[in-house]
N, C-alpha and C positions, 0 to 999 in steps of 0.2 A: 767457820761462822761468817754470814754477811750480814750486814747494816743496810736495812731499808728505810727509807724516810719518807713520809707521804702525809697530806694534809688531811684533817677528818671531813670528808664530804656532810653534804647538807641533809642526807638520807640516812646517816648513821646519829644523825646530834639527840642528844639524853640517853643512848644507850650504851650500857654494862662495856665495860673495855674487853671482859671476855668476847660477848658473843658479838659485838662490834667490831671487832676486829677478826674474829674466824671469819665472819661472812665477807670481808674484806679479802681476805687472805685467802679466799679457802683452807683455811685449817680447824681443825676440831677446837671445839670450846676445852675441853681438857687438856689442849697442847698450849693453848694462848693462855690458859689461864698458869699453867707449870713457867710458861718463861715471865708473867709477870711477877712470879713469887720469888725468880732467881734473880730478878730484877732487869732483865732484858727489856722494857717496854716502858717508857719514859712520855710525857705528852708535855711542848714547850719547855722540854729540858728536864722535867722532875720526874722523880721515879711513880708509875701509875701503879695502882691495885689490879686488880682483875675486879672488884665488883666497883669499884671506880666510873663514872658517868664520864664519856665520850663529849666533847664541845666542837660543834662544826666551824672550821676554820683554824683549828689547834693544829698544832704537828705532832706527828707521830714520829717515833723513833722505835726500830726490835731491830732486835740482834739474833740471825735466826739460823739454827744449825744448819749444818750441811742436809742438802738430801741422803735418803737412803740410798744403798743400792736398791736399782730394778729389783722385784720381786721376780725370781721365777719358776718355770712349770718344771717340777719334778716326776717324772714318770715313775710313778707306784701305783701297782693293782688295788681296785677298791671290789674289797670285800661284800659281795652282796647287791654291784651295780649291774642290771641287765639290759639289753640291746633290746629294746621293743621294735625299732626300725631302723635300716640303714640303706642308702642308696648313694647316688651321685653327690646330691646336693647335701643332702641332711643326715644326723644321725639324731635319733629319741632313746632317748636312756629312762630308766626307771632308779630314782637316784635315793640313797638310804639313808638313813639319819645319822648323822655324824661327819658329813659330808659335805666342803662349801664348794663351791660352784666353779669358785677356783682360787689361785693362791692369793693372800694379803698380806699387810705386813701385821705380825702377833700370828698370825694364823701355821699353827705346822701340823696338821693333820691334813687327811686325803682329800684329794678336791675329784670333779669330774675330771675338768681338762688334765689330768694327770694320770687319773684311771685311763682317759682314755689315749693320751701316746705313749701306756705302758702295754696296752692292747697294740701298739702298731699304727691307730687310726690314725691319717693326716686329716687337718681341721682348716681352716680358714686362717688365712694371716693378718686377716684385719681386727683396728682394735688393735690394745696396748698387748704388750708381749705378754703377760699372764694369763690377760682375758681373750685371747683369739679366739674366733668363732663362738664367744659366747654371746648370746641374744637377750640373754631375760636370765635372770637367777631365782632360786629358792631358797631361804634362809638354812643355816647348816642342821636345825633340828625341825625342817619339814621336810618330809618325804613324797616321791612322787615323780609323773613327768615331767620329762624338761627336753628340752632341742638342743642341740648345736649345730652350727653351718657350717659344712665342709668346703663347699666352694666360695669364691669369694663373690659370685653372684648371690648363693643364697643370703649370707651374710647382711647383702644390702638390702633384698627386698625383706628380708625376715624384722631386719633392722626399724623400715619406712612400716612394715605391718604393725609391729609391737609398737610403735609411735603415736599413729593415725589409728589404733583400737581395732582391728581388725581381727585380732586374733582372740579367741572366744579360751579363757581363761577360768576353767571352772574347778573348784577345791571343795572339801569335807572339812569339817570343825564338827569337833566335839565339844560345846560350847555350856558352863553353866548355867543351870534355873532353866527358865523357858521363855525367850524374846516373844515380844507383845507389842507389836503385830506379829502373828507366824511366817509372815512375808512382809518384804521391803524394801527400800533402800536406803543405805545410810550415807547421808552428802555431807561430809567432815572435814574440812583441811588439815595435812599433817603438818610436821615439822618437827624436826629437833626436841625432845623434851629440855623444857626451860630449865630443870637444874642436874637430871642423872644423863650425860653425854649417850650414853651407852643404850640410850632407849629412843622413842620418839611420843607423840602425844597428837592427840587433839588442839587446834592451835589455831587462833583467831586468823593470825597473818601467813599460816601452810600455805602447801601447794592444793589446789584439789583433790580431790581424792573420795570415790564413788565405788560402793560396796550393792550389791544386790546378792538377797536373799532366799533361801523357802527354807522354813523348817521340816525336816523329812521324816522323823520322829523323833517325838516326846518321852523320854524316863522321868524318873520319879525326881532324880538331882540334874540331870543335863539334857541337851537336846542336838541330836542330830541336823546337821543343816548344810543344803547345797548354798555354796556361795560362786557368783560371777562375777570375775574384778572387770571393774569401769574404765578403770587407770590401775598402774602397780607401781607405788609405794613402798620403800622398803617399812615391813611391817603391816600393811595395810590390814590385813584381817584383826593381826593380833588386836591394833590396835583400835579399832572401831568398836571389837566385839569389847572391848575392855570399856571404851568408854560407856556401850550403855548398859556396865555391870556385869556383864553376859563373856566373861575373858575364856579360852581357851580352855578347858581343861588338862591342865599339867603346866600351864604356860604362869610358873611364881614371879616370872620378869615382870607380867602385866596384872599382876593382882588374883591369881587362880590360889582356889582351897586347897593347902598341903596335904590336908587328910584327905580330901577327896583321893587327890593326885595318886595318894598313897595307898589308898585303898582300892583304886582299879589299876594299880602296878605302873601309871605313865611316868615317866622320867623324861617328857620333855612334851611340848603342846602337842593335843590332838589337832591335827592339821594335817591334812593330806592334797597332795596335787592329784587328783582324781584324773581331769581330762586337758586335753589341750588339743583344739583346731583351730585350721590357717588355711589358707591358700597355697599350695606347694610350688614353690619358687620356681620351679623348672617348666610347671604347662599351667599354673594354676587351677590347679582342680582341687577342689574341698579334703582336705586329711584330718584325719580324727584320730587322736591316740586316748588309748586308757591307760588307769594303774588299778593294781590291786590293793587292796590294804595292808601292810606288812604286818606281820604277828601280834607287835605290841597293842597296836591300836586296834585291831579285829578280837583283839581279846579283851579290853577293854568295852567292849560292844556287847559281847558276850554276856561279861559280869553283868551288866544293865539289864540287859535282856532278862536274864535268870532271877534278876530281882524284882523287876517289874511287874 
């Protein structure tokens, strides 16, 4: 355990001692709020709440575990991940549901970077030791393409691309009702949901966060729809399509119909990483990758189809 003591800045005063102090801290509102319950977080000496109002110029006192160990990469074959491209610089996997991008702490199922130095493949050593040569992620229940950077050149211009928007980021939703306009775009800031940690939201004081649209077809309960991310946000589809009612289909985290859910078989959001182009780090020349639709959600298509 260490004891850190620090004064409350003038940016944090009227705010909740939870989420005042994550953002201090970087730590999750759910951790700051566990140690002010164990009573670890005192302000001028008295024990604080968690939904407690922060005063700028107070002191602060927490008493804060040890860190974890380092998370790290375990080499396990992932059932179902295929090579769409491999060269020098890069590799494009086609990556499945059930699947995170790579190790975390709580997380103990397959990631890529695991599938793939259980294939043999060497990746980039940049970036913390779990996430090496990872660029951009996909949440564990979307499916689809994704990159990793093998050399450590690729790594950095893939890095400065995904940054500077350069890279043309386009995804499938099967989305509730029928968004009105059919085309558009939705300019939302996200952030942290203000009370379930474990999700995010629509949020006055987000970061930016820019979704573009076309609905591609229309069924009788949902619609088909090409999306191009602006920025990437974790969350960002889920979360936009939810605020304007229009949530993922299967996606019950963000407010999706059970029965629907259950009646065209998805057990996790329709959501697919369809495509992704970039400029290939090595001569820069335009690359394009596709994905196909994995069974669940092509069958899901199906049903609609047949009812329509």
């Amino acid at each position: 355990m260490s004891l850190r003591t620090l004064p409350v800045p003038d940016g944090l005063d009227g705010m909740r001692v939870d989420a005042g102090l994550a953002k201090l801290l970087g730590l999750s509102r759910t951790v700051v709020a566990a140690l002010a319950e164990s009573g670890e977080v005192s302000v001028d000496g008295q024990p604080a709440g968690k939904s407690d109002r922060l005063v700028a110029g107070t002191w602060l006192e927490v008493t804060l575990p040890e860190p974890d160990r380092p998370v790290e990469v375990e080499p396990l074959a992932v059932a179902g991940m295929t090579i769409l491209h491999e060269d020098d610089d890069i590799i494009v996997v086609d990556k499945p549901v059930g699947v995170a991008a790579h190790p975390s702490p709580g997380w103990t199922g397959p990631t890529v970077v695991g599938g793939l130095a259980a294939a043999g493949v060497r990746v980039s050593t940049s970036g913390a030791a779990e996430r090496q040569g990872v660029v951009h992620r996909l949440d564990v229940g979307t499916t689809g393409v994704m990159v990793v950077a093998k050399s450590e050149h690729a790594y950095t211009v893939l890095k400065r691309a995904f940054k500077e928007r350069t890279v043309d980021k386009g995804y499938h939703a099967l989305v509730q009702g029928h968004p009105d306009p059919s085309s558009g775009t939705i300019d939302a800031p996200i952030d942290r949901h203000p009370k379930h940690d474990y999700k995010f939201a629509v949020v006055a004081s987000g970061r930016p966060s820019v979704t573009h649209y076309q609905v591609l077809e229309a069924f009788r309960a949902a619609s088909l729809v090409d999306i191009q991310l602006e920025t990437g946000r974790t969350h960002q589809i889920r979360v936009h399509f939810a605020a304007l009612r229009h949530p993922c289909v299967g996606d019950l985290t963000y407010g999706a119909d059970p029965v629907l859910a259950k009646h065209l078989k998805v057990n996790r959001q329709w959501l697919h990483a369809r495509r992704l182009s970039f400029d290939h780090p090595a001569d820069g020349r335009r690359v394009e990758f596709v994905s196909e639709y994995p069974d669940d959600l092509r069958a899901a298509l199906e049903t609609l189809t047949a009812e329509s």
